[in-house]
N, C-alpha and C positions, 0 to 999 in steps of 0.2 A: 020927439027930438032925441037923437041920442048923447050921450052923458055925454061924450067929449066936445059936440057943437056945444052943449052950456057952458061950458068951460071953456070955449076959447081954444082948445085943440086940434079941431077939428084937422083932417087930412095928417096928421103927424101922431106920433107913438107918444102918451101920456108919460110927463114925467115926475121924478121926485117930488120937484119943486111942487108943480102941477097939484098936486096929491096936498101937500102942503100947506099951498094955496087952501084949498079943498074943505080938511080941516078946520083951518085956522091955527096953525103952529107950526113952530120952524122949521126948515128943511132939517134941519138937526135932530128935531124932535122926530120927526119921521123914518128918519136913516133908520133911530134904536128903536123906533118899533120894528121895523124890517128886519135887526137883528136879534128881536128876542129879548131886549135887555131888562132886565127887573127894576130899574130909574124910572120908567116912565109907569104913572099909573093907568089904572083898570079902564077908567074914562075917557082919558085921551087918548088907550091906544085903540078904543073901540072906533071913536072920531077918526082915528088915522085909516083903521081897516074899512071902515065903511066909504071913505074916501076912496079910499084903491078899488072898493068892489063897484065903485057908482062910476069912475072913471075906466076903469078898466084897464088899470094899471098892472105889468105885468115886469118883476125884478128882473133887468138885463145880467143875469147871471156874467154870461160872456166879458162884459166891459168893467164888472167890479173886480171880476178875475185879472185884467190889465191893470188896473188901478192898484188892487191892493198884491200883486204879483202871486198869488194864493189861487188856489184849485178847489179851499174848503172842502176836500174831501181826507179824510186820511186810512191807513193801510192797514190790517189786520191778519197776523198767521197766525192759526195755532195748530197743533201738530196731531188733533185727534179729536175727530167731530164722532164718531161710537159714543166717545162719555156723555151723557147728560151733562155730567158737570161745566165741560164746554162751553152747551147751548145756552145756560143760566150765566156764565162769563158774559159769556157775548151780550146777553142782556143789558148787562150792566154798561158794560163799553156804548153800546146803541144808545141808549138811556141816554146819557152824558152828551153825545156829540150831538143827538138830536137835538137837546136843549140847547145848546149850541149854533146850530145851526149849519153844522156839518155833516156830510154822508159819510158812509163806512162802507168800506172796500174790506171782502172778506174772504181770506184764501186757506185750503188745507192742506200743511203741507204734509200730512201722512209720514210722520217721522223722517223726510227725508232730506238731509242738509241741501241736498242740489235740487229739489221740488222748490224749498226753499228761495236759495239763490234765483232762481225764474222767476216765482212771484215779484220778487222784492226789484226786480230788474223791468218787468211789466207794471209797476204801481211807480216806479219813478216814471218809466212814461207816460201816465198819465199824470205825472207833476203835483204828487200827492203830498200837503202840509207835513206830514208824520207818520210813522208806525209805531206800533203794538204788536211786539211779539211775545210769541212763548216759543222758545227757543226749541227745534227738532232735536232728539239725540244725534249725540255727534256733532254738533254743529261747534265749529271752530273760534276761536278768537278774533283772525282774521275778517270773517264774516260782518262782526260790527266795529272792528277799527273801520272797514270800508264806511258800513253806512254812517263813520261819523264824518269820514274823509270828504265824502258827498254832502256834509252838511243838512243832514235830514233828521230832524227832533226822533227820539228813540224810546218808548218805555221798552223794558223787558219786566213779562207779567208771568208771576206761576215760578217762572223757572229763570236762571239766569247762569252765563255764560264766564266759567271760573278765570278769572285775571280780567272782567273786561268792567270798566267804570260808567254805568248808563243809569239813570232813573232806573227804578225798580219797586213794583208792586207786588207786593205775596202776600204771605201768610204767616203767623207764627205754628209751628208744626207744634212745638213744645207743651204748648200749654194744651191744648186737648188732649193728648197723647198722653200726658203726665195723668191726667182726671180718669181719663178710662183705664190705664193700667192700676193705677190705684182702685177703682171700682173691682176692678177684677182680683185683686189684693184680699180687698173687704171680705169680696163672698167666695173666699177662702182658696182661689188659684193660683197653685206655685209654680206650675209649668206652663208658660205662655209662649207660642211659636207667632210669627210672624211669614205672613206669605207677600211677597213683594213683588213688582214685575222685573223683567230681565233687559228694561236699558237703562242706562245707568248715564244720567244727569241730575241738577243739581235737586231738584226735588225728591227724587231717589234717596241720595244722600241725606238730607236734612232729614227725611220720614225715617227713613233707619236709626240716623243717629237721635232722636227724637223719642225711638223707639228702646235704645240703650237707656237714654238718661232714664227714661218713666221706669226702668226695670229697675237698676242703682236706687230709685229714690225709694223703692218698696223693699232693698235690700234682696234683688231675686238675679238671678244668671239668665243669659239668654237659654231658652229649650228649643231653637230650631228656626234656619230662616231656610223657607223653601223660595224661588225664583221661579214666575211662569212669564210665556206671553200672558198679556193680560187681555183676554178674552172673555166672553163669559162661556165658550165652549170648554177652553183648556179650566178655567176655575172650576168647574162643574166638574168636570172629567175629576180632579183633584179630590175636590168634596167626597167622590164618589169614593175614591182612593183611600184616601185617608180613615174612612168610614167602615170598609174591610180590611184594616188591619190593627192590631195591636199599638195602641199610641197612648205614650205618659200625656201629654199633651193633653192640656183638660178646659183653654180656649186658645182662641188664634185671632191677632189683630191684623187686619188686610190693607194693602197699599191704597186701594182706591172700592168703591162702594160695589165698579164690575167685579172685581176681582170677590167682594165681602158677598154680592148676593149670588152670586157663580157657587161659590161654597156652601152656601146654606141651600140650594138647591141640589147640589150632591148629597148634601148631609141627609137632607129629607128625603132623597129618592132609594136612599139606602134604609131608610128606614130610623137613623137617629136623627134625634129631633133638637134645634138648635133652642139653647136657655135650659134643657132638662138635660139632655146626654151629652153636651159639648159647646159652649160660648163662640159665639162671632161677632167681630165687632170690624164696621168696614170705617172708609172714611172720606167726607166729602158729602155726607148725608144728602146724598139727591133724593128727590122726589120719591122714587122708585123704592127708599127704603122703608115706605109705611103701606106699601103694596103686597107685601111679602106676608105667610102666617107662620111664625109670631115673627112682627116688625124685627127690623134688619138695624142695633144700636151703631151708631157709626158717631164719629167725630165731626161737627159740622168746620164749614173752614170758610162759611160765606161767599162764596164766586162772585154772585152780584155785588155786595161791596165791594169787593178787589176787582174788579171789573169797572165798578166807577170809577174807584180811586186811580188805576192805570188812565183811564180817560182824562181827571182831571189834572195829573199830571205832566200828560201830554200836552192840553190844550195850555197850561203853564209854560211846558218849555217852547213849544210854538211863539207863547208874548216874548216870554223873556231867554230867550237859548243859552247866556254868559251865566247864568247862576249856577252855583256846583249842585254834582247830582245827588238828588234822593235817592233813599231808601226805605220804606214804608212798610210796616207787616198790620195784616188785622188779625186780631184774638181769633183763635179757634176755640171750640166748648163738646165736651161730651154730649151725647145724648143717649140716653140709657131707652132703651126698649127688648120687645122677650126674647130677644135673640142671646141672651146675657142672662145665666143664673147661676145658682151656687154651684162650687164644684163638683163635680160627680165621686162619690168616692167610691 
């Protein structure tokens, strides 16, 4: 006999109730195990699941969508799928909404403010709960007065858009940046350059200026900011550069981890060797930087936490939209490995 004649279902599609029934606990109690909720214990919810697999119960997506006016899905851009660091963001963000019970929509917008505007113009029609952006260079003000105009919950993650008021998840730049410039203090370097990449938004900003204070606190001047695309062909090409020629410069702290193993991959292909003839320290500590010989010291800045925390504060503004907006940083920390030794004298 099949499960739904025992039940009383027979010729019709199994429902909550049904399920419910099934159990032995409330339609209510069923509802939150169908959404995931940590209220209901380990027992009952096994009683509710086994329910649903003997019935062969199956959530009408479609009709909770009508009910609760929601798509449960929400929108994701970020401006540069190359970095690893990205792909560990995105983690974090997925993490959160799965447990959740929501899907993630994920678009790149390849630095381009009107790549951009297409996505975000394609995920309203798909009637999407909320975004998480990391804002394109360039990208205007106007851009999210609109998506507040539209009424659509907004985190801005990484990076954020100068004069515009929305949730915000980062990072503290400062405090790793402070550790490693000091590190670099200790074993004895007075001339520290900085290689940065060439667009200029607000993470930009914050890593530079990030990059003054940690110099002021050791009492040293800047020795040089070079700007590249940040590639790891053009970092490389650099590394090499740098390596044939005469340079006071005795380490260099890099925008991001492409940019820091780009460099130490010139540095080596020239034959100096990064920790004994010239310090590099990247930042953003991807995976990638304990791959390299001698490991790549870089500033870690956590993605996957900032990547939750964006998520859980979307699904926040989602409940409650009327609350004023966050702002949120997580600690950054040094991480010393050989790519970092004394100065060369």
């Amino acid at each position: 006999m099949a499960a739904n004649e025992s039940t009383g279902v027979k010729g019709r599609r199994p429902t909550l109730m049904d399920v419910a029934r099934r159990a032995n606990v409330s339609r209510a109690t069923a509802s939150l195990v169908l959404r995931k909720s940590p209220l209901v214990g380990a027992e009952t919810r096994a009683a509710v699941e086994a329910a649903m697999a003997d019935l062969g119960y199956v959530y009408n997506l479609g009709a909770a969508r009508m009910r609760a006016a929601r798509s449960r899905t929400i929108g994701v851009i970020i401006p540069n799928l190359w970095n690893p660091f990205f792909g560990v963001l995105l983690a974090g963000i997925d993490r959160e909404m799965d447990g959740a019970g929501l899907a993630t929509f994920i678009a790149h917008a390849a630095e381009s403010p009107a790549r951009q505007d297409g996505f975000v113009t394609r995920m309203r029609e798909h009637g999407v709960d909320g975004l998480i952006i990391c804002p394109a260079s360039g990208t205007e003000p106007r851009f999210i007065a609109a998506i507040a105009e539209w009424g659509i919950p907004l985190v801005q993650v990484l990076r954020h858009v100068r004069g515009t008021e929305t949730d915000f998840a980062g990072m503290d730049q400062s405090g790793g940046m402070g550790e490693a410039i000091a590190r670099l203090h200790a074993l004895g370097h007075r001339t520290i350059g900085f290689v940065t990449d060439n667009l200029h938004h607000s993470a930009h900003e914050d890593r530079l200026n990030a990059f003054h204070a940690g110099l002021r606190g050791v009492g040293l001047a800047e020795a040089g900011i070079i700007e590249i695309e940040a590639t790891p062909k053009n970092a490389i090409a650099l590394g090499r550069e740098l390596a044939g020629t005469r340079q006071e410069v005795t380490a260099w702290v890099c925008h991001n981890d492409v940019i820091g193993l780009g460099l130490h991959r010139g540095f080596c292909d020239a034959g100096r060797m990064p920790g004994r003839d010239i310090s590099i320290i990247g930042f953003d500590d991807v995976a990638e930087t304990e791959l390299v010989h001698p490991g790549l010291a870089s500033v870690a800045t956590e993605p996957l936490t900032v990547g939750a925390l964006a998520a859980r504060m979307l699904l926040a503004r989602i409940e409650t939209p009327g609350e004023p907006p966050r702002h949120e940083l997580v600690p950054t920390h040094f991480v010393e490995r050989g790519s970092v030794g004394r100065a060369a004298r």
